[in-house]
Structures are given as C-alpha cells and as structure tokens.
N, C-alpha and C positions, 0 to 999 in steps of 0.2 A: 295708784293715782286715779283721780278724778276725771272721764275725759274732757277737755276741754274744748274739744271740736264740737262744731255745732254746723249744721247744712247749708246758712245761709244770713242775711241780715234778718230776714225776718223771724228766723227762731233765734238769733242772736238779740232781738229787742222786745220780745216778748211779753217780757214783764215791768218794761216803761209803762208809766201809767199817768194817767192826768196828776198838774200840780207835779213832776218831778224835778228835778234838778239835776242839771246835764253839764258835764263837763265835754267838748267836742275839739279835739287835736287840729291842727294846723296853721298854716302862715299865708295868709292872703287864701288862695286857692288851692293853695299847693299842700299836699298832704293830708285832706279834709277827706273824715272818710263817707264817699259817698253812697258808696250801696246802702250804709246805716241810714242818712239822712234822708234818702229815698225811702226807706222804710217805712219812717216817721213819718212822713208827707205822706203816704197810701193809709198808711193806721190813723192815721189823723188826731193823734194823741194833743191834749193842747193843755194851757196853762203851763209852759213850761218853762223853768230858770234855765237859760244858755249860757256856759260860762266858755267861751271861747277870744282868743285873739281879736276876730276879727266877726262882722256880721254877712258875708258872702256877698254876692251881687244879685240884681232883682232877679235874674232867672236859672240859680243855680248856688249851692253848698244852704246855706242857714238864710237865704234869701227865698229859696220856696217854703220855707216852712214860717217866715214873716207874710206870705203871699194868703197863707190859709188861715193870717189871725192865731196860730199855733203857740204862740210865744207871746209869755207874759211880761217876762223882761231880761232882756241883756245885759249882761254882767264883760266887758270886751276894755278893747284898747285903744284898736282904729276901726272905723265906722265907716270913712268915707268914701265907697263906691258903690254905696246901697241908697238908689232912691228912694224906697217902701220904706224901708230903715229910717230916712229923715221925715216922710213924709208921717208915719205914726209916732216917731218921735216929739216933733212939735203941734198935733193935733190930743196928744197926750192918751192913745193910746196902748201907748210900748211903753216899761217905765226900763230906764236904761241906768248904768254904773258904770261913768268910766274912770278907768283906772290907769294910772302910766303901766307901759309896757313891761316894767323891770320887778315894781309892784304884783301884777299878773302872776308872772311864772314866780316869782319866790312862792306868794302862795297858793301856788299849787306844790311847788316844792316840801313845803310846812307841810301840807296834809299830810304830804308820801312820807316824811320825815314822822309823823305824830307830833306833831310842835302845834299850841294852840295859836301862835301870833307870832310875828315878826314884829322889827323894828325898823325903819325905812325915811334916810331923811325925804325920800321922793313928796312932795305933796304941802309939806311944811309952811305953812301961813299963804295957803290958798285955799281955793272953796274945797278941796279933796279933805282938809284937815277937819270941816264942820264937825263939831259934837263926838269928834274921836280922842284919845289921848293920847297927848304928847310927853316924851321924855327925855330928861337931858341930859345926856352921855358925853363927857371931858368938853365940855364946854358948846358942845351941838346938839339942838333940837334933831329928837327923829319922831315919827308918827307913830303909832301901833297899831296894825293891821291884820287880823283876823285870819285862821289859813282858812282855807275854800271848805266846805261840807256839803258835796257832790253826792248823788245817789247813785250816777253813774260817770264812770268816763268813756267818750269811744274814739278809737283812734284808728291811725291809719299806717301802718310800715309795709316797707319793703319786701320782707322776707321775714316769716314764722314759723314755727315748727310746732309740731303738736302740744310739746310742752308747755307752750305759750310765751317761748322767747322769740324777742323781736330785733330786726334790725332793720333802721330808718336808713333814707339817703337823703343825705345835703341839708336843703333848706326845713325839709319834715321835719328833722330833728328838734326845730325852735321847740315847739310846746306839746308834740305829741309824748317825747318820755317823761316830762314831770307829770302830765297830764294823766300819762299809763299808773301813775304813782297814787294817783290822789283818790278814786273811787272807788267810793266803798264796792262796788261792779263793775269791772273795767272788761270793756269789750276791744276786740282791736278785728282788726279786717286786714288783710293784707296782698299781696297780688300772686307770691308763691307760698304756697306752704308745703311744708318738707317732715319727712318724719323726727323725731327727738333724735339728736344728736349728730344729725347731718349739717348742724352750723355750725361753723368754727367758735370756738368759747371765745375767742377775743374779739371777735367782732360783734360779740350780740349788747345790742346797748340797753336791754328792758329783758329783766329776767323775767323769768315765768311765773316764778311766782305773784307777781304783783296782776297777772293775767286769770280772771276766769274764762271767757271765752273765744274763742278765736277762729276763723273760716278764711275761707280765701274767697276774696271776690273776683266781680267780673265787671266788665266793658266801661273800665275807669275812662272819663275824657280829660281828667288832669288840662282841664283849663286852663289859659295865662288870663291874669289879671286884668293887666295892661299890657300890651306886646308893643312893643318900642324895637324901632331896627333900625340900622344907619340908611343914609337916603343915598342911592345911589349914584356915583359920580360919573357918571355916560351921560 
C-alpha cells in the first residue's frame, strides 16, 4: 500500500496550484479543516473555485483566504456571516453560485457516485433554473444539475488511521463525507490519527480508499459561529 500519511498541511497541499478547484468540508465553522486553510493563506495560492457549504467569517475558515483576494469564485449555500464575502460580492469582484443546500451535497454525492448529473425539483421556475434543463417526471418538473468536478477535496474528521479511514462527530458529518468522496485528491486532516486497524470497522464513515492523504493536526480553535446562551435568571 501507498503511504498515505504526510507530515503536515503543508506537504498535504503541495500541489494546489493557481486556478484550482477546491472542494473544502464543513458546516458553519464547525468541521472546516483548518490547518489546510491556513496553509493556503501562507502559500498564497489564488484564482481559486471554493466549493464549500458555507464561505467562513471575515477573520477565519475561507474568510482569510477571501481577505488576500485568493478566491475567484464561490460555489456555497449560505454566505451570510461573511462581510468581505458581501462586500466583493456586490462590488463584482468574487463571482459567486448559489446553490440550495440539498442541491450542494447531492452533487457532491454524484461525483463520489461517478454519476454525471442529478435531478432536483429544488430550484424549479426561479432564477437557479436559468439556461439549465428541465425535465418532467410523472407529471413534476425537476432541474438537471451537474455533479461537482473538484481537483481537490479537504476535509476535516475526528479520528483517522493510516489507512485513511475516517470517523466524523456530529455536525462535521454534514458535508465532510460526501465531500471525502468527490475529489479527484482528497486530503483530510484529522485531530487523532491511529495506526490501520485500531478503528472499529463500524464506526468508520469514509473509507480509505476514497483518501490519498491524511496527517493529524494541531491547535484547532474550532470556533462557534454564533454563540447564543440562555440569559440568566438571577
């Protein structure tokens, strides 16, 4: 076998290059992997298609690398806690794609699958359906929507093993394993990593195979989004 360990983000992103197309795991803040994103932001790689959930906040995940102009255009779902984000958006520096949320992960599902397109009533006689083709299944319009063609994915779990199986917790889960699925390069970073077969087989949710390379990182801040607590009644 191939090893697939690597020392760190930065020999994990090595061969990102200007003009790529990134697929990048997570849900708000949560499970975004950052040692890679960090990486990107030091290598200053730019020109770059993000295909991610969400586009981070101005001073952290996919928001510092909007900071250095890094990014040519987001390809997401929800946008709204990113000021840089709005502010290059309607000055028409950033070109942007949004997409409903459900749309998103099918295609990235489609790639992992090898499937060239889906079908999707989401979108259906609004502006998402422009110059795309529709088709009508037992008497319902669906859209046909394209799966992702990503040059890389990077993702972010819980626990991985040399092998390059991974296991997410909780919320990560949203888009980091279809995500693991979809690139033609799928990197993943993770907080332990443990030798091949010290994870239990039923808990691993991203096999190895769909993994080239994989490292464990370090001094994740695993940010909140928005932190909301109840007010106290003293």
């Amino acid at each position: 076998m191939i090893n697939k360990v690597v020392s760190g983000a930065e020999e994990a992103i090595k061969d990102i290059s200007d003009g790529a197309t990134i697929m990048l795991g997570g849900f708000g803040l949560c499970g975004i992997p950052e040692n890679c994103i960090n990486a990107l932001v030091t290598k200053r790689v730019k020109n770059l298609t993000c295909i991610s959930n969400n586009a981070g906040v101005d001073d952290f995940g996919i928001g510092l690398m909007l900071k250095q102009r890094q990014v040519k255009k987001m390809i997401s779902s929800y946008v709204g806690e990113n000021a840089e984000f709005e502010r290059q958006l309607l000055s028409g520096e950033l070109e942007v794609d949004l997409i409903p949320q459900g749309t998103l992960a099918t295609r990235c599902l489609a790639a992992g699958y090898g499937m060239p397109a889906i079908f999707t009533p989401a979108g259906v006689g609004t502006e998402v359906a422009e110059g795309k083709e529709v088709r009508n299944f037992d008497g319902k319009d669906y859209l046909m929507e394209y799966a992702f063609d990503a040059d890389f994915a990077i993702v972010k779990a819980w626990k991985g093993d040399t092998a390059g199986n991974l296991i997410f917790r909780s919320t990560s889960r949203n888009f980091n394993p279809v995500m693991a699925m979809a690139g033609k390069i799928t990197i993943a970073e993770v907080e332990e990593l443990v030798e091949a077969g010290e994870l239990e087989p039923d808990y691993i949710h991203t096999p190895g195979i769909y993994v080239h390379r994989i490292f464990q990182g370090k001094d994740y801040e695993k940010r909140i989004e928005q932190r909301t607590v109840r007010k106290s009644e003293v």
